[in-house]
N, C-alpha and C positions, 0 to 999 in steps of 0.2 A: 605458501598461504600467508598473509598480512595478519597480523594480529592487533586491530586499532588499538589505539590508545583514547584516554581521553579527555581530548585535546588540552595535550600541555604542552607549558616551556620547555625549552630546550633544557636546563638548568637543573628542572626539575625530573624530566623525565631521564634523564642521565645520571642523576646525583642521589635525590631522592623519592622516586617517583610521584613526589606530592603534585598536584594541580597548580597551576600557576592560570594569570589572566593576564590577556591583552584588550579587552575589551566589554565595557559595561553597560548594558541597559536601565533606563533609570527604575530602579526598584528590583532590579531582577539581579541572579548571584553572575559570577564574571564568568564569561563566555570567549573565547577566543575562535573570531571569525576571519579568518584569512580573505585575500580577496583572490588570490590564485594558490592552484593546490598543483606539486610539480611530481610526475611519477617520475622517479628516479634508482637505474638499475643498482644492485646494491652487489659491489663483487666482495673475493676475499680480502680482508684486513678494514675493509671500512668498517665505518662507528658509528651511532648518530651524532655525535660532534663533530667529528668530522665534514659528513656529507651538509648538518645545520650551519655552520663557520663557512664551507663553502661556498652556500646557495644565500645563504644570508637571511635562513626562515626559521622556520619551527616544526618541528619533530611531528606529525601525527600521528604516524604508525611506521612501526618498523615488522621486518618478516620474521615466522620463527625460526629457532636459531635449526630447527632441521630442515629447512627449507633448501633444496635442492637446485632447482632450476626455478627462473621466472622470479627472482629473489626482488620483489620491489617493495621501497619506501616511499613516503606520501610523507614532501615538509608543505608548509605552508607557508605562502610569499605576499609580501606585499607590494613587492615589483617586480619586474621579469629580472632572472639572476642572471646579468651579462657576465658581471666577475665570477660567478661561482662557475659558466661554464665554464672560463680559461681556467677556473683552480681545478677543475672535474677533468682538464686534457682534451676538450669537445667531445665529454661522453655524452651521448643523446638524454637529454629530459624533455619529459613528456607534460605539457602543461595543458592545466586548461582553469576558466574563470570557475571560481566556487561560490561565492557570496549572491543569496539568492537569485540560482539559479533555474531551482524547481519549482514549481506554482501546483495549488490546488484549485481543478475545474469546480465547475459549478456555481450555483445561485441560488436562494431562495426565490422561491417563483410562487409559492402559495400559502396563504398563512388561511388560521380558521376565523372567523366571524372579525375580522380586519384587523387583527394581530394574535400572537402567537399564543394558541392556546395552551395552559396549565395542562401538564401531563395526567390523563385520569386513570393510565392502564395497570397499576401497580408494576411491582417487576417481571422482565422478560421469563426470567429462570422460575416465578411461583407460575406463570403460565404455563410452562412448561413442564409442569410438577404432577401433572394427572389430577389434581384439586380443583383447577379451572381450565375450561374447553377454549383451547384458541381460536374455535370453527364454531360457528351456531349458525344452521341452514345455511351453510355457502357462505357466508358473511366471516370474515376476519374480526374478530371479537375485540381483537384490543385494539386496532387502527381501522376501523370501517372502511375509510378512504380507501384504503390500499388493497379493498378486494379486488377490482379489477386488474391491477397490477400482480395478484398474486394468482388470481384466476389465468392469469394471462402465461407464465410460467408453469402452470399446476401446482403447486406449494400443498395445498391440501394433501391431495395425491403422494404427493411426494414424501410432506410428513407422515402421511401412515405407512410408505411403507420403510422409511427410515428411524424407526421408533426409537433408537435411539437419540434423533434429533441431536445429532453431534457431540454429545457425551465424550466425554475426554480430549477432546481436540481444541489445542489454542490457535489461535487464530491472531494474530499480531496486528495491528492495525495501524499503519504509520502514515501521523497524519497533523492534523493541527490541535492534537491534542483530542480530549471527551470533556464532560461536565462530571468529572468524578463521583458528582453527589445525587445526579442526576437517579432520581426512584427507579425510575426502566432499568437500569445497572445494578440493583443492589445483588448482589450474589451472583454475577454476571463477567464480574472480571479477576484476572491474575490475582495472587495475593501482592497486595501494594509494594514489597520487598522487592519487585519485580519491574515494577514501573520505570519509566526513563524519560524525561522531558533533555534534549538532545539542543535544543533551539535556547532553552532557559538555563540548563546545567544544574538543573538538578533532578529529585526524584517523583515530581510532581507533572504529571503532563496534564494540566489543568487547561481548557479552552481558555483565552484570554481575550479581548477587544470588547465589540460596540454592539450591540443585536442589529443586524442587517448590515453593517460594514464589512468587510473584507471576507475574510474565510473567516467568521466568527459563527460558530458551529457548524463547520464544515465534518469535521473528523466525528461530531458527536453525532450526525445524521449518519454518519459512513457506516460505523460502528450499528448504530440502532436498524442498520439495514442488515448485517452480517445476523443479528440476533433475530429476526425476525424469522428470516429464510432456517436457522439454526441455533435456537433457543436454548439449549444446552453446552452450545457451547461456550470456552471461556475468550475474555478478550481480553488481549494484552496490550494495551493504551501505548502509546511511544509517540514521543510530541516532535517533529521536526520544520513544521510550518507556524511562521509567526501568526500574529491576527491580520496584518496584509494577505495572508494565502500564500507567502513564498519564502524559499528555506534554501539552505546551502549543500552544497554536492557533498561532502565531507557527513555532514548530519545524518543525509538520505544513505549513504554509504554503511555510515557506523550502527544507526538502525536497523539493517537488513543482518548484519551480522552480531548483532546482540539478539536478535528476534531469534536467528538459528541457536545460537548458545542458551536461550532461555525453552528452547525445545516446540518452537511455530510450529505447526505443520504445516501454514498456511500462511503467507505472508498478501495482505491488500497493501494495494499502493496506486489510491487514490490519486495521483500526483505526476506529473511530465514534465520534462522539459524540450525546446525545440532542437536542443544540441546532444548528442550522446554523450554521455559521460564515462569514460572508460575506468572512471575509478568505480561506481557505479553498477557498471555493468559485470565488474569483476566480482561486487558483492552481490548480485545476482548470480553468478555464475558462481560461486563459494556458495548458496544457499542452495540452489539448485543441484549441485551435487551432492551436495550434504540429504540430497532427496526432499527438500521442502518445495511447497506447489505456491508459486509467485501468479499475482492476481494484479495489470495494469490497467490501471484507463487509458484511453485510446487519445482523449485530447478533444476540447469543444471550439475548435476554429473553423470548421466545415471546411479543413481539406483535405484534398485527396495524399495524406500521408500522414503516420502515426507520432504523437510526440514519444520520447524515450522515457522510460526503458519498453513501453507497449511496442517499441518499433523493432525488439532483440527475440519477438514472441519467435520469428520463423526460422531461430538462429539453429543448426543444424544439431544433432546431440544430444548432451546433457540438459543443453539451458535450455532446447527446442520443446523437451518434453513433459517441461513443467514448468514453464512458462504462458499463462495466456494472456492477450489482448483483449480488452471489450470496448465496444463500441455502444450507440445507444440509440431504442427504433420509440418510435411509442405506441400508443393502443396499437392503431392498422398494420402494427409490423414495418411501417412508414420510415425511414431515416428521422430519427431527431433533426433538424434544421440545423444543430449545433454540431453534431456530430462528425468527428473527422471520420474519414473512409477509406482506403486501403486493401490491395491485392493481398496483403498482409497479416490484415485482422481475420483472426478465428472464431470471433463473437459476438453477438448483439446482444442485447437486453433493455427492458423498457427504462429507463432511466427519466423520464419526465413527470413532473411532480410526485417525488417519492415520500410520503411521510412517514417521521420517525423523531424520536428524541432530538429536543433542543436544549442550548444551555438554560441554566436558569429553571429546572424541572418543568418546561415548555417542551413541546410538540411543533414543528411548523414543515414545509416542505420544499425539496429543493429539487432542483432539475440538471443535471450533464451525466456524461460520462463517468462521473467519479458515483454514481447511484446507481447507474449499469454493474458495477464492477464488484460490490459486495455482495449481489444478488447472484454472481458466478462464486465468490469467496466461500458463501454461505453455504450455495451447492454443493461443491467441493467437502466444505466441512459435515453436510450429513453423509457424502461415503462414506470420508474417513471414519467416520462414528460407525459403521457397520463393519460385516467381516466382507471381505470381497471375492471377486472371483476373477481377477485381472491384476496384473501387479500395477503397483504405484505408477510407474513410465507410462501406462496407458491411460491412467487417468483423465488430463487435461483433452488428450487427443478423441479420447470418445466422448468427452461434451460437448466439444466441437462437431464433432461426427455428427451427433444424435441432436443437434439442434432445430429445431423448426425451419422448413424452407421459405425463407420469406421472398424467393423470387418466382414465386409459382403463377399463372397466368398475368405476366407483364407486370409486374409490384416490385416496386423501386428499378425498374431497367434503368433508371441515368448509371444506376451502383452496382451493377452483376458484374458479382464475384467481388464485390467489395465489402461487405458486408457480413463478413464471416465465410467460412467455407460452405456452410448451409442456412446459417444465419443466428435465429432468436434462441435463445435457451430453452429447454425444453428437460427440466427435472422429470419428471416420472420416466420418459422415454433414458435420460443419461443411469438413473438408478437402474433402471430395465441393465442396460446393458454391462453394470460393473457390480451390482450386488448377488452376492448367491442366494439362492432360490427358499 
């Protein structure tokens, strides 16, 4: 198992583990962004000095020292290391490009009365406190809009019979950051000791950019969607995607394994890339065994294949069974237009115009695949918030299961069998089948 580091000099990480930088953004603390990240096998007597002198990079992580078999290191390169292979003897390194390579889907696609309404719901968690009704006749109390979206799932349904409403369960959200200050959050997320801005380098994952530019409240809609579906539970903010919407393979990597170390149950990853990233998927597959349940978007290019890690959902095992893909339909059960699709994918969800927390203590509303995928995250986190009657392994597989058929009298035929194994989400029916009675 790799044990990241993070991200230091060679110098440092050898000498005195302090932080060192290769790289500044203006106003922001030093960050070292490699452009290529090299897997390379680690045998006996090697060192990180060693294998950094040969490759001619920088330390990321090294294995620990009980590490057995599959002993790999992760330096970071700013050019393919011709000399370091002939100092290595042509031992295989495994390379691949790191510097944003991962993107966050989605868009704002709706805003209230022609910009982005002041948030008027107080916090998610006094909602969820027995003091105020989240439900009055049918209607969703703190986001109106999003009755039919939550109609459309059962959520009502669902929250009665999950009364716990996720209670105890963190939920890690790795993504472009939240609006920290944002009132929907007050008593809603990790204690801040906890926090990780991974893209900034420091302890802030604060949403950063322009209102309506890039992913500039991408992560703080993600999140405000996870709380909706599961109001009690907590969220654990971790910033890997700049205000562009795209972040490095190394960030998305170190992420996922901080996420397991700070005790997810649940990890959302709003975010793809077109390439697999094996360093990546290996922190997928370390969190997945560690028994944490990973949540991808499927990717919004309308085609018929998954961006990664959503494309590792069908991988055989460990990572098979707690890993899912979502994809994204709307009201009719319809494919999103945007929506990629795949023999592959296990999930749908309405992911078109989702409203929820913006930065700036605004409200607006955003459309892809990445608003599909918290509303599976969410799910997931009211089981765990109950006692169950199925072990963990079967979790992901019976939501899948138990989803709405949205191919039933000729609906969506261009996509049969693409579109999940059954298809839309279907909370009360998944609670049915994994909660005790």
């Amino acid at each position: 198992m790799n044990r990241f580091l993070p991200l230091l000099g060679v110098t440092a990480a050898l000498l005195a583990g302090c932080a060192t930088s290769t790289w500044t953004a203006p106003g922001a603390p030093q960050v070292a962004r490699p452009t290529t990240v090299a897997r390379v096998s680690v045998l006996p007597g090697d060192t990180p000095e060693t294998l950094a002198r040969a490759l001619g990079g920088t330390v990321l992580s090294w294995p620990e020292a009980d590490c057995a078999e599959a002993c790999v290191a992760l330096i970071g390169l700013e050019a393919p290391p011709v000399r370091g292979l002939q100092a290595l003897g042509g031992r295989t390194v495994q390379q691949e490009a790191n510097r944003d390579v991962f993107g966050g889907g989605g868009a704002v696609t709706a805003v209230m009365n022609g910009s982005m309404s002041m948030w008027a719901g107080g916090s998610m968690s006094m909602w969820a406190g027995g003091s105020m009704s989240m439900w009055a006749g049918g209607s969703y109390a703190m986001l109106p809009q999003n009755t039919a979206l939550w109609q459309k799932i059962g959520l009502e349904q669902a929250q009665g019979m999950a009364r716990n409403l996720g209670s105890g369960v963190t939920v890690a959200v790795i993504d472009s950051g939240i609006d920290l200050a944002h009132p929907a959050f007050a008593g809603a997320l990790t204690p801040p000791s906890t926090w990780k801005d991974f893209y900034g380098g420091d302890a802030r994952p604060q949403e950063e950019g322009v209102a309506g530019q890039g992913a500039y409240g991408h992560g703080t809609n993600v999140a405000g969607i996870v709380l909706q579906v599961a109001p009690r539970a907590k969220i654990l903010p971790l910033r890997v995607l700049g205000p562009d919407g795209s972040g490095d393979v190394v960030m998305v990597a170190q992420a996922i394994d901080y996420a397991v170390a700070q005790g997810a149950r649940v990890i959302n990853l709003s975010l793809g890339s077109d390439q697999n990233s094996p360093t990546v998927q290996d922190a997928v597959r370390r969190a997945t065994e560690a028994g944490v349940l990973v949540v991808s978007s499927a990717g919004n290019n309308d085609m018929d294949r998954l961006t990664s890690p959503a494309s590792l959902a069908e991988t055989k095992g460990t990572l098979g069974n707690h890993l899912l893909s979502v994809g994204s339909v709307d009201l009719r059960d319809l494919k999103s237009s945007f929506s990629n699709y795949s023999t592959n994918l296990e999930l749908v969800a309405p992911g078109e115009a989702v409203s929820a927390p913006a930065p700036d203590g605004r409200v607006a509303a955003w459309s892809g695949t990445s608003m599909a995928a918290p509303m599976v995250t969410g799910g997931l986190a009211l089981a765990l918030g109950e006692p169950l009657k199925v072990s963990l392994s079967d979790l992901s597989r019976k939501m899948a299961d138990s989803a709405f058929n949205v191919y039933a009298n000729g609906a969506n035929s261009a996509y049969k069998d693409r579109l999940g194994t059954k298809g839309r989400l279907d909370l009360p029916a998944f609670l049915t089948s994994v909660l005790r009675n």
